[in-house]
N, CA, C and O of each residue as an XYZ file, in Angstrom:
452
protein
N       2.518     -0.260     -7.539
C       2.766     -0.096     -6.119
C       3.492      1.235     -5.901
O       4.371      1.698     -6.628
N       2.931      1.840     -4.657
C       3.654      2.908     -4.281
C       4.664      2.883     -4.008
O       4.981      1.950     -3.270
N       5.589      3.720     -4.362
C       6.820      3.984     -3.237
C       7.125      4.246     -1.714
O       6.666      5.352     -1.429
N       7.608      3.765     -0.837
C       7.127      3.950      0.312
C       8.197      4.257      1.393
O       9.157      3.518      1.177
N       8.372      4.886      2.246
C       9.484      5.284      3.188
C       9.891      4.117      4.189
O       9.170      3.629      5.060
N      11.541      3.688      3.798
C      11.902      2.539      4.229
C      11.392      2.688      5.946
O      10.923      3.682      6.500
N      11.688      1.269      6.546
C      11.137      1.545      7.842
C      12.408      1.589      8.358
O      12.326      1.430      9.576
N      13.610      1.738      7.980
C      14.692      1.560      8.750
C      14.847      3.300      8.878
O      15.101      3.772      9.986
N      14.752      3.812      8.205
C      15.036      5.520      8.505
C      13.801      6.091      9.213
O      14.025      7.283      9.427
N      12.502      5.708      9.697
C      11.553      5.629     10.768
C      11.306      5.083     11.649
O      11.074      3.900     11.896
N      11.374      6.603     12.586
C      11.548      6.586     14.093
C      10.262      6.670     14.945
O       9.281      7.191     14.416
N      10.177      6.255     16.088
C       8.590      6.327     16.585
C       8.978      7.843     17.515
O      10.045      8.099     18.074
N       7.931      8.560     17.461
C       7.349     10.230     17.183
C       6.159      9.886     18.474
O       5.565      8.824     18.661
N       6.070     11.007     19.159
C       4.648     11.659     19.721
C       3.708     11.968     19.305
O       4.202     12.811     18.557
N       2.703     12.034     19.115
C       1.620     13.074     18.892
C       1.020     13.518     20.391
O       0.878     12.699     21.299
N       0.700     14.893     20.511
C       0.173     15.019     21.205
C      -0.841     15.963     21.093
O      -0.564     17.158     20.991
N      -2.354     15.425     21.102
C      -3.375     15.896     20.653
C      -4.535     15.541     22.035
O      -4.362     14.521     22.702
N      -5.488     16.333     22.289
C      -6.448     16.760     23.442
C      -8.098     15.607     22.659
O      -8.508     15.599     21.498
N      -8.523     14.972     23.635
C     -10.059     14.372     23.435
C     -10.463     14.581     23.911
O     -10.408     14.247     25.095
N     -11.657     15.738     23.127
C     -12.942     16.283     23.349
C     -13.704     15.927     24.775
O     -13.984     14.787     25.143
N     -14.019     17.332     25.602
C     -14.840     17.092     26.721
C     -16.255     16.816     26.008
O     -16.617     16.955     24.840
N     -17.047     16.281     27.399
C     -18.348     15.738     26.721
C     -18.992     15.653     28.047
O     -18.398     15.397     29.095
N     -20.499     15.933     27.890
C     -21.276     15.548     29.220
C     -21.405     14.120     29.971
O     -21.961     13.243     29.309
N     -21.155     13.926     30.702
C     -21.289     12.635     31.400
C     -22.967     12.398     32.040
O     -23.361     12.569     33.194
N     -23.605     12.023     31.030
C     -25.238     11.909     31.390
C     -25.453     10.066     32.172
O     -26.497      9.439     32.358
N     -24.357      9.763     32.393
C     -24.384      8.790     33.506
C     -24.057      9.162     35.291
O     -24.029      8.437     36.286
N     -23.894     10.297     35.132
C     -22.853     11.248     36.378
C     -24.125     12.743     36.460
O     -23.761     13.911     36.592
N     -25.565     12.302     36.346
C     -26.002     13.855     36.171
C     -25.780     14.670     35.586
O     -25.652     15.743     36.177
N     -25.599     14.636     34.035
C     -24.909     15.522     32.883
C     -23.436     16.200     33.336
O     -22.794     16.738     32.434
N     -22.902     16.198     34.628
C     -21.642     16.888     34.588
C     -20.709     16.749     32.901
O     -20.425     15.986     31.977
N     -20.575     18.013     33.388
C     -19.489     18.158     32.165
C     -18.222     17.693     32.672
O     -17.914     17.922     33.842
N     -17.457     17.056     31.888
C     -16.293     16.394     32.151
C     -15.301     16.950     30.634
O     -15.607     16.763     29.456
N     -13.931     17.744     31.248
C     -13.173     18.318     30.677
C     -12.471     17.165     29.527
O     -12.717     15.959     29.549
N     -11.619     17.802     28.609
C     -11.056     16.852     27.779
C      -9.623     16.576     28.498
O      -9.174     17.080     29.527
N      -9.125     15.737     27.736
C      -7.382     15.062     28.338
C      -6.752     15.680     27.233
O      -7.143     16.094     26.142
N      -5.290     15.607     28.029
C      -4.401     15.277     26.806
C      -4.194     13.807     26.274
O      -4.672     12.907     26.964
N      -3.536     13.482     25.129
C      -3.630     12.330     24.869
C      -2.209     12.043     23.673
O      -2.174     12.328     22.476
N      -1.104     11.363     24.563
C       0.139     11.441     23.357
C      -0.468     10.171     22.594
O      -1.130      9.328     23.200
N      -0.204     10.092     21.258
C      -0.170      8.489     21.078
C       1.296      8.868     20.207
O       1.803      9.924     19.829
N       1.661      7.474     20.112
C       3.040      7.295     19.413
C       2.791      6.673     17.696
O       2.006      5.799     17.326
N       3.353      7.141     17.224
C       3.723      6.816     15.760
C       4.624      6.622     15.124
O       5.680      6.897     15.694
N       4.741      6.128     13.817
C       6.297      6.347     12.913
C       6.205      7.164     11.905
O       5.156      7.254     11.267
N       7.362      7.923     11.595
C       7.701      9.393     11.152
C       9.057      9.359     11.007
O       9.739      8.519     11.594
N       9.568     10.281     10.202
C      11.125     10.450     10.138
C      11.173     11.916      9.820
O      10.775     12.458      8.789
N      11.755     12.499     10.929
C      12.470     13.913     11.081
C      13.507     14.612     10.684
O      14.369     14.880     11.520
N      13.669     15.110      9.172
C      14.910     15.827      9.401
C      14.945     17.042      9.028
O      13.945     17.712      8.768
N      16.426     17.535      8.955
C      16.460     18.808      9.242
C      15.906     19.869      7.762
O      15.735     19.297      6.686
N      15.691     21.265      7.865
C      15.533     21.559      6.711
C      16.406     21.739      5.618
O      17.629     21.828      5.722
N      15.859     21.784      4.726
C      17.456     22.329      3.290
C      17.447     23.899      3.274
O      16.519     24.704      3.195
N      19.005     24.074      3.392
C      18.685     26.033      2.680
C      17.579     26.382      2.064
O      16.848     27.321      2.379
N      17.353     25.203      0.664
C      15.900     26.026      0.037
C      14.797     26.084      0.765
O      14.060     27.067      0.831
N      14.595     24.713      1.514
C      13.808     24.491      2.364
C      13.329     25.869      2.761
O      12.427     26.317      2.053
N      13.775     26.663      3.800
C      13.970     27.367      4.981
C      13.913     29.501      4.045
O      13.482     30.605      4.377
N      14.585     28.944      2.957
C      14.528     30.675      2.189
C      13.140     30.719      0.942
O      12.819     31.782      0.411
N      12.243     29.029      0.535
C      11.961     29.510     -0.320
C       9.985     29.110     -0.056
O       9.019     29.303     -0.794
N      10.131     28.419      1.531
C       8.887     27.935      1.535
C       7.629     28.915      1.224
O       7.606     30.143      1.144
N       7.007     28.341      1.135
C       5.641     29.391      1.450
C       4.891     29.790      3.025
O       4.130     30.696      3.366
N       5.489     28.692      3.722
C       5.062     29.119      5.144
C       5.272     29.964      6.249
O       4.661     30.279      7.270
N       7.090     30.409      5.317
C       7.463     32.056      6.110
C       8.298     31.326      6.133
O       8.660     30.295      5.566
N       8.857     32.560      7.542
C      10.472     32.519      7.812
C      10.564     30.889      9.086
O       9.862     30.507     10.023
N      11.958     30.315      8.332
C      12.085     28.943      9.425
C      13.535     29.390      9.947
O      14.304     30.200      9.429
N      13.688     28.663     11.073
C      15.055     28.698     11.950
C      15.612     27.626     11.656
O      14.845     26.728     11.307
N      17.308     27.269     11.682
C      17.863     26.327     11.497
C      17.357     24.974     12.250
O      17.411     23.855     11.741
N      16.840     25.277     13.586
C      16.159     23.750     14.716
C      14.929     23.434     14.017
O      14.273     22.618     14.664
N      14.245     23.870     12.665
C      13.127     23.465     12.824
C      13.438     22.250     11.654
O      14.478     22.023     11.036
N      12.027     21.521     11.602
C      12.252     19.661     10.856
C      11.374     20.175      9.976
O      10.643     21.164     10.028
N      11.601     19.163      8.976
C      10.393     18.444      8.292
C       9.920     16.897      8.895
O      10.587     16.211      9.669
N       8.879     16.630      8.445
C       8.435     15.125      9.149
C       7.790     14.085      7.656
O       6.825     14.386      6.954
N       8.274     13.412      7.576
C       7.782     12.298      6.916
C       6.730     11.400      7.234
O       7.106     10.398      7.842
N       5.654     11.473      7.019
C       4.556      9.847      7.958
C       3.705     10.088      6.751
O       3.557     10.907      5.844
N       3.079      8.625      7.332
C       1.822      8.397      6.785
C       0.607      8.845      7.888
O      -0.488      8.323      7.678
N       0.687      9.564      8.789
C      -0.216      9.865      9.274
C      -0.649     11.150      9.326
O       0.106     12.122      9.312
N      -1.965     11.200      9.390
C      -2.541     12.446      8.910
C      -2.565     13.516     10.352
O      -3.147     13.046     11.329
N      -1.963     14.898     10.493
C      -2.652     15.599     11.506
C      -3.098     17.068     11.319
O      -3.204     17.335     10.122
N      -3.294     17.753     11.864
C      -3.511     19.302     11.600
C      -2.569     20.230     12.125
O      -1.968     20.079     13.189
N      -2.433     21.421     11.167
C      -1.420     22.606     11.986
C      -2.092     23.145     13.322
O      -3.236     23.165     13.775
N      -1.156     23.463     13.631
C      -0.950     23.736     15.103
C      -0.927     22.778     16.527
O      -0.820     23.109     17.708
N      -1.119     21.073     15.692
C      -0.910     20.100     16.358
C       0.185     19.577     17.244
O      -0.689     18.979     17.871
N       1.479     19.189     17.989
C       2.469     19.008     18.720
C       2.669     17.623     18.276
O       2.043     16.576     18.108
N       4.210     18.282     18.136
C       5.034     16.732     17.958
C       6.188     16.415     18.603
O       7.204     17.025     18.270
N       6.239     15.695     19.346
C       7.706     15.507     20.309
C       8.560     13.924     19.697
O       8.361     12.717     19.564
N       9.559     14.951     19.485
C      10.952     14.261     18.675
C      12.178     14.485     19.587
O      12.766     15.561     19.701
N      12.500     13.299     20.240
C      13.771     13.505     21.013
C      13.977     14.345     22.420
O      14.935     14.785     23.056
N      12.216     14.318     22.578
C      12.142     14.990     23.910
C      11.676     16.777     23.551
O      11.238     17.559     24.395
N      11.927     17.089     22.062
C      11.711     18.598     21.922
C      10.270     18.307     21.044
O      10.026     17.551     20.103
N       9.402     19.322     21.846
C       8.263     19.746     21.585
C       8.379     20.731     19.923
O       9.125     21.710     19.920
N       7.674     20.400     18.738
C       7.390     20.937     17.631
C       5.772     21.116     17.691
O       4.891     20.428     18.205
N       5.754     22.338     16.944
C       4.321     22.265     16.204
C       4.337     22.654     14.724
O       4.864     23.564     14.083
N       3.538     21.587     14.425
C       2.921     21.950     13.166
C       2.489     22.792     12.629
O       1.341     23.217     12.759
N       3.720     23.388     11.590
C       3.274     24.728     10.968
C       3.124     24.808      9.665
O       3.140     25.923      9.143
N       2.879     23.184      8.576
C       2.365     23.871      7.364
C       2.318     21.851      7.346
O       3.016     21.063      7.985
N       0.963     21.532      6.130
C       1.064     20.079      5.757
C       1.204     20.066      4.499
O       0.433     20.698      3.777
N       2.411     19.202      3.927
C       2.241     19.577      2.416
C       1.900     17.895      1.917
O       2.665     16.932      1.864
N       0.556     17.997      1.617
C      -0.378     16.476      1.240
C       0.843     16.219     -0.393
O       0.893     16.847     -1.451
N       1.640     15.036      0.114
C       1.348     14.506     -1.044
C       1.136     12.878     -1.147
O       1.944     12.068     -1.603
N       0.010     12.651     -0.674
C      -0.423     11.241     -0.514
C      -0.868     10.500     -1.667
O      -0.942      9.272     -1.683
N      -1.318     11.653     -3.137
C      -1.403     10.780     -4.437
C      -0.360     10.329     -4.373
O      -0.351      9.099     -4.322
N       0.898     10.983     -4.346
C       1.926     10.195     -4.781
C       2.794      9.402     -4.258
O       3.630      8.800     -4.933
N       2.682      9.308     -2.885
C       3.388      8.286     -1.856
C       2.879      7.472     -1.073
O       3.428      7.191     -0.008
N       1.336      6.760     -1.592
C       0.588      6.274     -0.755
C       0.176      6.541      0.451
O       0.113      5.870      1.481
N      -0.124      7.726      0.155
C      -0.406      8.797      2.154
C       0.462      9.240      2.567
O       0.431      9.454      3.779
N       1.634      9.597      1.839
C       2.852     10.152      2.532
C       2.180     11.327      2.831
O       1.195     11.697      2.191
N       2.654     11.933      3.763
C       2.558     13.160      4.319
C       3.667     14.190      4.543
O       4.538     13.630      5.208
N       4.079     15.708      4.221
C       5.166     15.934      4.680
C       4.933     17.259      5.591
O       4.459     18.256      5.044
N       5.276     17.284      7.045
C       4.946     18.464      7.657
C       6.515     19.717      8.189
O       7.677     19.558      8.563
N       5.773     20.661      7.966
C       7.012     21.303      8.307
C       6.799     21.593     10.208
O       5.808     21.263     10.859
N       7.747     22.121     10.613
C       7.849     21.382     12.405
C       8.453     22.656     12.809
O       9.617     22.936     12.522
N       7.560     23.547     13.571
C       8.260     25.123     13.971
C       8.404     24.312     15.466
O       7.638     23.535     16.035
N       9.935     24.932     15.887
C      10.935     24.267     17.328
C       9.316     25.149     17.906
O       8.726     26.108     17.410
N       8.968     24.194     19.299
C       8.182     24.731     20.176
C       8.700     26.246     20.974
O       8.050     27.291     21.034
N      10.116     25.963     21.563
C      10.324     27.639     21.840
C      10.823     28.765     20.472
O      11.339     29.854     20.724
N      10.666     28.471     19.593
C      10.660     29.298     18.479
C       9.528     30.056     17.687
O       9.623     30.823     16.729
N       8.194     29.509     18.529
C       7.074     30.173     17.744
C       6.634     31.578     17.880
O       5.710     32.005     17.186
């Protein structure tokens, strides 16, 4: 059995990700724009480590920015709202062999990009 991230140190998280416009061929093909679309998840946010922040590979980080813990999968440049502050996803580091889908993302502060 995997090791797995207690649920007591996971917090429910935003996603906020856009679904695809598409023709409406019930409506006379109008094209009909996409939405936004938050859904909520569990994740645990914290802050980075010194090494974190001087030795990543994803560049330079600011003290406000997170890492994120989940089992859920998303893509960079995706949005994540934690505590009301807007992040985006600026690097995924897969390590789901070894944590049963853990995921770990690094989280550039939305007014910091």
């Amino acid at each position: 059995m995997m090791p797995k991230i207690p649920m007591l140190v996971m917090g429910t998280l935003s996603h906020v990700g856009y679904s695809d416009g598409h023709y409406d061929y019930d409506n006379g093909g109008e094209w009909v724009d996409g939405n936004i679309v938050t859904t909520a998840f569990k994740g645990c946010v914290m802050p980075m480590s010194y090494q974190d922040m001087r030795y990543d590979t994803g560049g330079t980080y600011a003290n406000d920015d997170r890492k994120l813990y989940t089992y859920q999968s998303f893509k960079t440049g995706e949005k994540i709202i934690h505590e009301g502050i807007e992040y985006a996803i600026q690097q995924n580091k897969d390590y789901s062999q070894f944590g049963g889908g853990l995921h770990i993302y690094i989280l550039k502060r939305g007014d910091n990009q």
